[in-house]
LOKEMI-388017 format. One record per residue: z, y, x of N, C-alpha, C in turn. Coordinates in steps of 0.001 Angstrom, whole numbers, plus 500000, padded with zeros to 6 digits. Each point is the difference from the previous one (the first is absolute). Layout:
<vexbas>
ZYXZYXZYX/...
</vexbas>
This chain:
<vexbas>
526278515813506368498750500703500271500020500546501422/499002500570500249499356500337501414500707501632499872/498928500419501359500102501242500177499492501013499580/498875499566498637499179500656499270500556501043499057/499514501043499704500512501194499026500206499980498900/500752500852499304499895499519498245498746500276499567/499221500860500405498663500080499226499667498460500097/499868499687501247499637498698500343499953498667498563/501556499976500160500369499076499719500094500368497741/499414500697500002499913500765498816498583499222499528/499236500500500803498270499674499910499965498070500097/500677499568500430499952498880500345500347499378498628/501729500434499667500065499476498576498870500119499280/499439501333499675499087499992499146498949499371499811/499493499622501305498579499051500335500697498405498995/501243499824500845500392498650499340500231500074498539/500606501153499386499876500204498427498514499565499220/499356500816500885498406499829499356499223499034500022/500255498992501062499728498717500105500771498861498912/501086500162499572500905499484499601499037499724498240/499751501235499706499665500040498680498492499882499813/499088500290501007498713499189499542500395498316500804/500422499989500395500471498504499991500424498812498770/500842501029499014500600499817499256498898499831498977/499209501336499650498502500253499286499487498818500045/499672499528501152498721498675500718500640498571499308/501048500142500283500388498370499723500231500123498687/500769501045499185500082499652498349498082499917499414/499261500780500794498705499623499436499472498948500324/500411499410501194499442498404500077500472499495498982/501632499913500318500343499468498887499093499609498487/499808500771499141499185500066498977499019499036499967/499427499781501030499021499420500153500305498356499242/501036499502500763500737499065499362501159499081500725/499864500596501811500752499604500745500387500822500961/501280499727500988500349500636501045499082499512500858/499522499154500449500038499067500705498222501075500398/499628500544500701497991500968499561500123499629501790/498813500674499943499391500681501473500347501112500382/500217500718498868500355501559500175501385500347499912/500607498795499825501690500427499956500547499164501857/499217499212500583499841499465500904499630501179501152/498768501212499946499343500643500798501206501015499629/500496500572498890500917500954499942501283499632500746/500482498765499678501241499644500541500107500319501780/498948499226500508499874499910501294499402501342500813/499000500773499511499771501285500479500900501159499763/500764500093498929500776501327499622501056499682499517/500412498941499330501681499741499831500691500046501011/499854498729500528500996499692501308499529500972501087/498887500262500477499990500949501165500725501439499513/500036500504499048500318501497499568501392499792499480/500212499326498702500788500184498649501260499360500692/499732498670500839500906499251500675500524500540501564/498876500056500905500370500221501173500285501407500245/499337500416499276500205501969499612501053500569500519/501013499134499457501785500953500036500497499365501732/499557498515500345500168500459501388499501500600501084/498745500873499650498801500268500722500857500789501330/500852500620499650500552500835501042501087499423500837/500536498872499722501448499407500755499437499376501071/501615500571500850499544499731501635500074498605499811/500094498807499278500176498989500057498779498779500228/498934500589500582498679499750499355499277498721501037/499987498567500117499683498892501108498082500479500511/499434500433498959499302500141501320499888501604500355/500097500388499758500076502085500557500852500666500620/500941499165500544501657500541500649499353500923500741/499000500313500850499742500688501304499311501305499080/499375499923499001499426500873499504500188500616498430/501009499627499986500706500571498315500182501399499950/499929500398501402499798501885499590498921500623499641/498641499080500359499038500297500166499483499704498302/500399498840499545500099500095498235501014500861499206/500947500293500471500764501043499332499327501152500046/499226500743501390499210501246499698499298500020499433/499190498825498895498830500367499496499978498788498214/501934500249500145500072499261498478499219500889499168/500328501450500236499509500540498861498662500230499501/498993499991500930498720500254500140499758498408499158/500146499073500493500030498532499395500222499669498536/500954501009499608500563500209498619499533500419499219/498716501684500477499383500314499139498861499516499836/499245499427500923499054499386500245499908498785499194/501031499048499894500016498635499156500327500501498212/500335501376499567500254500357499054499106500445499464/499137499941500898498751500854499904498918498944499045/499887498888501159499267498723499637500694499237499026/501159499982499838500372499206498970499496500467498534/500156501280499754499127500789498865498817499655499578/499210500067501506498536499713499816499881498217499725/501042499092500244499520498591499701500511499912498749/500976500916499194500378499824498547498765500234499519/499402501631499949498700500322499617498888498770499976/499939499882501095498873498717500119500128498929499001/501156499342499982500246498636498966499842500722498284/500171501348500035500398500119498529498566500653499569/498813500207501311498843500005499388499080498582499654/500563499315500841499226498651500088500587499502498826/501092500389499214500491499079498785499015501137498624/499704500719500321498756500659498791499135499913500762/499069499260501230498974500024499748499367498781500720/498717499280499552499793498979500408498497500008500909/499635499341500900498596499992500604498819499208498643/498890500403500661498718499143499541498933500276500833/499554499025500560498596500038500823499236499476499523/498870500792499006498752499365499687500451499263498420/499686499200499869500472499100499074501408499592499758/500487499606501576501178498980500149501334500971499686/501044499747499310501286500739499133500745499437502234/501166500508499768501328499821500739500281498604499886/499830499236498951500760498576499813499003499582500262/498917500052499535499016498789500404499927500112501854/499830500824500617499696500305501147501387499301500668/501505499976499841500998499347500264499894498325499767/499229500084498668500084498521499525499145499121501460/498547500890500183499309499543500789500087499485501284/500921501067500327500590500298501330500740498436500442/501123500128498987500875498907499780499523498516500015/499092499698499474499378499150499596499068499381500961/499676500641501207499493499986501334501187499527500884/500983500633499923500948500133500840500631498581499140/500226498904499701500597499449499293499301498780499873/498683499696500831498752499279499534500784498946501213/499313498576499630500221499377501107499249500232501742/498635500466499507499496500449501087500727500975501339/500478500419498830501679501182501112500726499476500031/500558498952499962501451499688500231499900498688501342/498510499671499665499874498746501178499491501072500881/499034500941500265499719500706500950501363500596500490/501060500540499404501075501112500822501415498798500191/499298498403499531501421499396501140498996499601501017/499128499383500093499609499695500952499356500991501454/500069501357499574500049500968500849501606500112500460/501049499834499157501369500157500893500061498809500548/499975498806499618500355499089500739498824500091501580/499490500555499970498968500218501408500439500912500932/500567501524499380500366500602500408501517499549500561/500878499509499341501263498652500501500006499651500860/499057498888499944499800499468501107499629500224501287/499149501131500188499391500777501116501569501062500510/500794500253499026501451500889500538500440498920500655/500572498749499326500553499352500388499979499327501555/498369499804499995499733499711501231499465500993501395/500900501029499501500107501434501079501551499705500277/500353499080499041501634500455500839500777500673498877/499613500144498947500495501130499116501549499396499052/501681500304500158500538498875499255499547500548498283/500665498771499743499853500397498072501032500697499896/499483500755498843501525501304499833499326501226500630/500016500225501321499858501216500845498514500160500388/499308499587499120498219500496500131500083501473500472/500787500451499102499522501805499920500195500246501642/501529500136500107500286499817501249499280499668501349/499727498973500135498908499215500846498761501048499719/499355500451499256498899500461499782500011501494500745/501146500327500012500611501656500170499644499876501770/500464498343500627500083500342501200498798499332500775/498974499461499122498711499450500031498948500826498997/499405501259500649499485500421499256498302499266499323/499691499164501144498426499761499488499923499294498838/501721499315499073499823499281499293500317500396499135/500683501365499841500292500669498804499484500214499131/498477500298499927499277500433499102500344498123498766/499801498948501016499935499200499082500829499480499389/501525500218500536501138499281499490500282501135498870/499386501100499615500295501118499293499101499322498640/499019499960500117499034499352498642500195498569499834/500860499435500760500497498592499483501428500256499016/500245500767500556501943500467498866498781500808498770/499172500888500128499519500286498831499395499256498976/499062498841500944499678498837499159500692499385499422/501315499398500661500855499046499170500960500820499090/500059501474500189500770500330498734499123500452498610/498527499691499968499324500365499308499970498795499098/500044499101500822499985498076499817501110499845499660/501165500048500373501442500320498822499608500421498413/499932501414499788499327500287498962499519499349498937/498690499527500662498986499210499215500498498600499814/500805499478501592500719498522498998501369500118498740/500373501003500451501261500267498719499363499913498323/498606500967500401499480499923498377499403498877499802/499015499521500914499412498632499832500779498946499323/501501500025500654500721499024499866500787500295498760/500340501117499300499987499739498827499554500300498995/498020500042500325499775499304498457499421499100500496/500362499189500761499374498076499788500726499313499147/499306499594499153500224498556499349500732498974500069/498842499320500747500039498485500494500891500282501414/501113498441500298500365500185500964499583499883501637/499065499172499703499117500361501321499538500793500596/499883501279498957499160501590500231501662500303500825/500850500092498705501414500688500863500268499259501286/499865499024500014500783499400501575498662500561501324/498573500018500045498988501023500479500677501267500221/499849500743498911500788501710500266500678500015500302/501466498941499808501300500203500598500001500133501357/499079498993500462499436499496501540499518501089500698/499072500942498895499056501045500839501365501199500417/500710499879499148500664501298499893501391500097500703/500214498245500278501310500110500899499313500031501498/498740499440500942499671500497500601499177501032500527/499954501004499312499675501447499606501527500873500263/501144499590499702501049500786499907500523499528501408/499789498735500350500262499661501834499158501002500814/498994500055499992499364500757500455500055501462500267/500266500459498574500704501495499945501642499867501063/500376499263499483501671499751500709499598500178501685/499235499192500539499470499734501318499976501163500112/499316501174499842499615501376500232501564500940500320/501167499477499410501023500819500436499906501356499038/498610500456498874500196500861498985500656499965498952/501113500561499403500755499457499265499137501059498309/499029500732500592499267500817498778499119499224499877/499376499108500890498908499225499917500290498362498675/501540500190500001500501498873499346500190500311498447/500874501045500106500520500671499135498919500449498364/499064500830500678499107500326499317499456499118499012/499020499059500551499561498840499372500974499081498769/500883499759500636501045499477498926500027501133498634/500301501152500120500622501359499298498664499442499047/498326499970500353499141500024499521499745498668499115/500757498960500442500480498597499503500116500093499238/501537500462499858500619500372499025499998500600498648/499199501072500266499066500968498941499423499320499822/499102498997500035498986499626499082500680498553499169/501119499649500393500877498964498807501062500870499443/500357501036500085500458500654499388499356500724498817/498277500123500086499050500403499131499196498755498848/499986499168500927499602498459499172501208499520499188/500754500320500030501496499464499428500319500949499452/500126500993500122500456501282499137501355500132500174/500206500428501496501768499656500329500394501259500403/500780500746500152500473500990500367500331500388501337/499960498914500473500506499948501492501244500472500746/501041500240499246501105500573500645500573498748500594/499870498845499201500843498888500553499036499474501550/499067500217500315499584499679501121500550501104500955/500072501090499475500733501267500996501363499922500400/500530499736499194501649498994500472499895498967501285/498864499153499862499960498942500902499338500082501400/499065501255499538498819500792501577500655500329500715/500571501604499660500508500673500472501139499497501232/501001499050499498500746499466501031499421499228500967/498919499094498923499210499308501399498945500803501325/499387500838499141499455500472500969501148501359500939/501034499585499631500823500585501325500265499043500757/500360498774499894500093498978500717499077499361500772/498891500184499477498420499946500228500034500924501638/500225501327499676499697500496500918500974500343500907/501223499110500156500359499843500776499951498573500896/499594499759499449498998498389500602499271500416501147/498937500794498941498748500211500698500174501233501810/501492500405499437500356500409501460500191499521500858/500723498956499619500755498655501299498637499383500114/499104499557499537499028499326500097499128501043501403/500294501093499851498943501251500668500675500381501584/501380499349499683501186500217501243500643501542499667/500050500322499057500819501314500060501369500068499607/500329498684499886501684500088499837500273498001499403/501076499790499992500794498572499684499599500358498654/499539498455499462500214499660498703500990499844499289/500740500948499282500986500364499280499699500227498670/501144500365499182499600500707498840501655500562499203/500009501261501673501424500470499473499317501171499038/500476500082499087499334501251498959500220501968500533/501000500060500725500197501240500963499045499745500699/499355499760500594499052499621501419498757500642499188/499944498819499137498212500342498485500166501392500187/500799500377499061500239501479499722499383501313500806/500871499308501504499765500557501030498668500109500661/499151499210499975498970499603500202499036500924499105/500303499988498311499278500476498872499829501847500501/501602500303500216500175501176500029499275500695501025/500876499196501797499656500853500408498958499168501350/499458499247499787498902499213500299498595500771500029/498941499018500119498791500541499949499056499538499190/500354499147498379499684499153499195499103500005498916/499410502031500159499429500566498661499284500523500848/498162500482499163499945501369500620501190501198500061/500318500512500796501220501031499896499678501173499888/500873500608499108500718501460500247500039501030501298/501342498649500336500161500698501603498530500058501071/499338498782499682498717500418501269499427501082500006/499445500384498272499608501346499721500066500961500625/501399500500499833501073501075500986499957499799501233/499729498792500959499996500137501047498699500670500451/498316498888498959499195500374500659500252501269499776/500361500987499011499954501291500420500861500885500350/500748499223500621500550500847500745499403500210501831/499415499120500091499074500161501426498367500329499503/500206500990499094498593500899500023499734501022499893/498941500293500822500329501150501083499690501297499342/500726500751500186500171501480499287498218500564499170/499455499603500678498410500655499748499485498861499168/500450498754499498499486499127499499498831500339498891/498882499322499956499250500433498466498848499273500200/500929499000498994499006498488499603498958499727501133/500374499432501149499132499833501518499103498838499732/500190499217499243498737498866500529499238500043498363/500245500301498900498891500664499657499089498907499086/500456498923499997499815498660499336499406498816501043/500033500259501164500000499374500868500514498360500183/501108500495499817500943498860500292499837498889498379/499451500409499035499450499110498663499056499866500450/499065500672500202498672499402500524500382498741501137/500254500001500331500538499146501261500590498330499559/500253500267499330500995499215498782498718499027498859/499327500796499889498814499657498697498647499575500799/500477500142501375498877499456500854500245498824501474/501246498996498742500610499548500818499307498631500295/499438499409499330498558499001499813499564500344501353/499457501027500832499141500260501250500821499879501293/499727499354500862500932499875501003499907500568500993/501458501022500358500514500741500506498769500088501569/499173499502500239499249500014501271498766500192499799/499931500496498498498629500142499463500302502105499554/501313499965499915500324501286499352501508500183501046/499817500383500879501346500153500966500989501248499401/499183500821499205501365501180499414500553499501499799/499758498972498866501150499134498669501427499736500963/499857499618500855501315499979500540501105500997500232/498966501347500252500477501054499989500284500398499039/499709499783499128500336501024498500500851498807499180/500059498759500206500623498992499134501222500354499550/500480500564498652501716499966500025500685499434500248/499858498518500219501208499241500558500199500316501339/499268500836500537499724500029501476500924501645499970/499308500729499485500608501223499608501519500759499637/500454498533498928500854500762499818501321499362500884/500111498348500808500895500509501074499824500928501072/498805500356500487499811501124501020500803501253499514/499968500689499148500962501085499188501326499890500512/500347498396499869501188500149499896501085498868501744/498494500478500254500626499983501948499846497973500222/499193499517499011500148498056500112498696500062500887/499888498514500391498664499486501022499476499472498474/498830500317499244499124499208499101499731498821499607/499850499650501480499739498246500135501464499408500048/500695500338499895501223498700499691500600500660498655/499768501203500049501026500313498323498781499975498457/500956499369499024499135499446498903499424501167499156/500082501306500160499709501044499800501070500541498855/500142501546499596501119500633499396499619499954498500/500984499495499305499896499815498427500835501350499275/499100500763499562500520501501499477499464499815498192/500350500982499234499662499991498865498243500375499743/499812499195498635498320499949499937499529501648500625/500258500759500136498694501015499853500129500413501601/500748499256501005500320500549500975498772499892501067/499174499098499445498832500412501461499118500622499391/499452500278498546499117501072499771500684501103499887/501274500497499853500439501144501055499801500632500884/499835498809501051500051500355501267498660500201500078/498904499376499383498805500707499758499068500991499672/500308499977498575499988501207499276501190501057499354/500570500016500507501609500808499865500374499873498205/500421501370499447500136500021498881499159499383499142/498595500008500034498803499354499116500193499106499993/499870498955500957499862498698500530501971499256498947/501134500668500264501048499532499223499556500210498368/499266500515499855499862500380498256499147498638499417/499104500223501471498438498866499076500749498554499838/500713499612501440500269498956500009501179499316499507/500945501165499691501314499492498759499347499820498548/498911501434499808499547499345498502499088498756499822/499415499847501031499672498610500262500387498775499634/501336500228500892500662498788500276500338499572498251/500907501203499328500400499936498781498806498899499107/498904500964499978499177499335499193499632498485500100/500028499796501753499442498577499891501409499237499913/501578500652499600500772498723499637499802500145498350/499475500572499744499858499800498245498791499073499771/498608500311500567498999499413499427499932498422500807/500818499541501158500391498562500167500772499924499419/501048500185499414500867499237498821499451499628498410/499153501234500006499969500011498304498893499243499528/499111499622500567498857499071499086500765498257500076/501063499625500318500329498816500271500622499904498731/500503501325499446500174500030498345499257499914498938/498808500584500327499118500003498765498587499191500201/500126498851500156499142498740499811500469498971499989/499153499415499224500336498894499303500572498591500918/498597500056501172500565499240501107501168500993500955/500827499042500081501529501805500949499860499410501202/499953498846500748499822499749501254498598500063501309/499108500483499131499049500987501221500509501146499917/500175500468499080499857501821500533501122500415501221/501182498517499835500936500748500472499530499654501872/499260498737499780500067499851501790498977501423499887/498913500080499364498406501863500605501402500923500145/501359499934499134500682501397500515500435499662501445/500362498962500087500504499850501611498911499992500695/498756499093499972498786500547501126499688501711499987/499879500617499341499562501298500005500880500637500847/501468499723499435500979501090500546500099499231501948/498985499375500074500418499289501305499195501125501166/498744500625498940499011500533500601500397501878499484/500029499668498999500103502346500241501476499854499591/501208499420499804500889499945500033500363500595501446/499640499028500741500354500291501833499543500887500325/498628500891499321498941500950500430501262500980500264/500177500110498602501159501251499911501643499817500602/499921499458500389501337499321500198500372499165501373/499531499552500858500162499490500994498732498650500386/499336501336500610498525499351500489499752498873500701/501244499943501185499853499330501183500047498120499222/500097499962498811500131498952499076498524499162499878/499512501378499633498135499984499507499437498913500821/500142499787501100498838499085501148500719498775499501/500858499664499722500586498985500448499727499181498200/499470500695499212499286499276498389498634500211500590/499191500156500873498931499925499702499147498292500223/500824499004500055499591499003500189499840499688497982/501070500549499366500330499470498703498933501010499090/499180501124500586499016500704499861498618499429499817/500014499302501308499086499281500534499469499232498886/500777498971500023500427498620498800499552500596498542/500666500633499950499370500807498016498739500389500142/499900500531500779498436500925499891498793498868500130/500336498665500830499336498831500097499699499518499136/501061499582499418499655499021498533499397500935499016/501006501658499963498588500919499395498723499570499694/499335500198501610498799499714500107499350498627499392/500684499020500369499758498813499565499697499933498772/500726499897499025500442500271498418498702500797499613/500190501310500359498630500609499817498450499457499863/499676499307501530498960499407500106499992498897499493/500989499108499548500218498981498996499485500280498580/500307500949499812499587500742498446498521500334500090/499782500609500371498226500591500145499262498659500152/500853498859501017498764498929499750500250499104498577/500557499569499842500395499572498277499151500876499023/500100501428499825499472500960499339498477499587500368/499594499830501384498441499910499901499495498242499624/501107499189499948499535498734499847499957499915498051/500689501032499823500379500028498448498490500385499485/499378501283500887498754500775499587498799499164500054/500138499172501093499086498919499839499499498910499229/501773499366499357499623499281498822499886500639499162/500048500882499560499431500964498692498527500123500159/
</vexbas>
């Protein structure tokens, strides 16, 4: 450990205690459901296991690859970090364990039907030929900037005019992952499977191209869950086989990005897991606050979400947005140039914090809670199990990120776009049928 105090390092355990066991809470209640394998044991794992429960106990060692220069500056403010994430972790237990007693209804439509619907849009062929043939466009237009495969993100970081688009092409094709995993297994006939197989292995190139290894990851997890629900499998035996791969996975996807030789010494992983930059973190937390400034109190005020939710308008039409953008924001805090760094990955409630201080951590941990319960749980209770589960992943793509890491939001609004289209379509499809129906009557 660091140079931090026993109170310190007291408060810290405890944050990680408390994480530990609604962790524990979350996944034996997925569990139930009928598999490991959810959305919500996926959003828990990756937001609050490994950043807290895992990286937790090294949060303070001088040993740390990217913070060497500034590990004092996270040691002064473990503790504030500690109560603060103990704080929110409460409020995202609360959240999930209201959303499991209580369900929505708008109007007529129950929770499942409205998922079923959702799903069932999202799942149509009309979406699946519209969101490859938007990546393969968007591809091709990187490609022919110069962009290599693998290091999109990268390239994009140091080419900003193209960012916006190489960002909704990794969102497209991991949405298109998704939808070919389920597509592909409930087809039939083998011609349907060798199609989906097709859509979905270049859908996962595509994601790969991007250099996101969450952009990969995700989609599969969501794969997975829905043959784990059609089959009625438990999924531990695919967790045996993930888990290692997607460490190997993402150490690929490093060498692929240039951040180190393609290896796969297991000290190195570790090293990387621990004291790397591989999760939203713990440690960023503590840093951002530890460079904030004595008088702090919630300064931008929802600014920087607004900014985020108005990412559709371009920046020369609305010149704040740049100013208030969190990705922009939160390396400035922490002494980076904006435009080359990929912005700071802290735990969910950390930019409506910085917004709305205490309020803003309450709304948006119980938030968060709720929306990993109500995307997992209707993929259980209908009859068809493979829509509801892609509406839990579109939804959580949109107020998932609300609450949780905005700077995400712009970069689905192409896959926004696309639903709300065929919406419309479908709609006005119906009303004219309905009036051709009224006529022959």
């Amino acid at each position: 450990m660091g140079t931090n105090s026993p109170n310190d390092t007291t408060l810290l355990y405890l944050a990680i205690f408390l994480h530990a066991v609604v962790c524990f809470y979350i996944f034996m209640s997925e569990r139930r459901t009928g598999s490991w394998i959810t959305l919500g044991n996926f959003y828990v794992f990756k937001a609050l296991f490994m950043p807290v429960v895992v990286v937790g106990f090294v949060a303070c060692s001088d040993s740390q690859e990217i913070l060497p220069k500034h590990i004092q500056t996270v040691q002064s403010a473990i503790g504030d970090a500690s109560i603060l994430s103990s704080a929110a972790v409460l409020c995202i237990a609360f959240g999930y364990c209201i959303a499991s007693k209580f369900t929505f209804r708008t109007g007529k439509a129950s929770e499942r039907q409205w998922f079923h619907y959702i799903g069932s849009v999202l799942c149509s062929n009309a979406f699946a030929i519209s969101a490859i043939v938007l990546v393969a466009f968007f591809m091709a237009i990187a490609l022919s900037k110069g962009a290599p495969f693998g290091t999109f993100r990268k390239f994009a970081q140091q080419n900003q005019e193209i960012r916006p688009l190489l960002k909704s092409m990794t969102a497209l094709a991991s949405m298109g992952i998704a939808i070919g995993c389920v597509r592909l297994e409930g087809s039939k006939r083998s011609s349907s499977r060798f199609a989906w197989f097709s859509y979905t292995t270049f859908m996962l190139l595509a994601a790969i191209s991007s250099g996101t290894r969450t952009a990969v990851l995700m989609p599969i997890i969501v794969g997975l869950s829905a043959i784990c629900q059609r089959r009625k499998l438990g999924g531990l035996q695919f967790l045996v086989v993930l888990l290692p791969l997607a460490m190997i996975g993402g150490v690929a996807m490093s060498s692929f990005r240039g951040e180190r030789d393609l290896g796969l010494d297991i000290q190195e992983i570790n090293s990387k897991i621990l004291y790397g930059e591989n999760f939203p973190d713990f440690r960023n937390l503590a840093w951002l606050l530890g460079n904030l400034e004595s008088d702090f109190d919630s300064q931008y005020g929802g600014l920087t979400i607004l900014s985020s939710v108005l990412g559709f308008v371009p920046s020369s039409v609305m010149p704040w947005r740049d100013q208030f953008a969190w990705g922009n924001i939160g390396p400035e805090i922490l002494g980076f140039d904006p435009k080359s760094h990929p912005g700071v990955r802290a735990l969910p409630f950390t930019e409506w914090y910085y917004n709305f201080s205490i309020p803003g951590l309450v709304l948006s941990s119980f938030a968060f809670g709720y929306l990993i319960k109500i995307c997992s749980t209707p993929s259980y209770t209908h009859h068809d199990r493979d829509r509801p589960i892609i509406a839990g992943f579109f939804i959580f793509l949109f107020f998932g990120y609300l609450v949780s890491n905005t700077p995400n939001i712009a970069a689905c609004y192409p896959i926004y776009a696309l639903f709300i289209s065929i919406c419309l379509v479908k709609a006005i499809a119906g009303m004219s049928n309905r009036r051709k129906l009224t006529y022959s009557k």
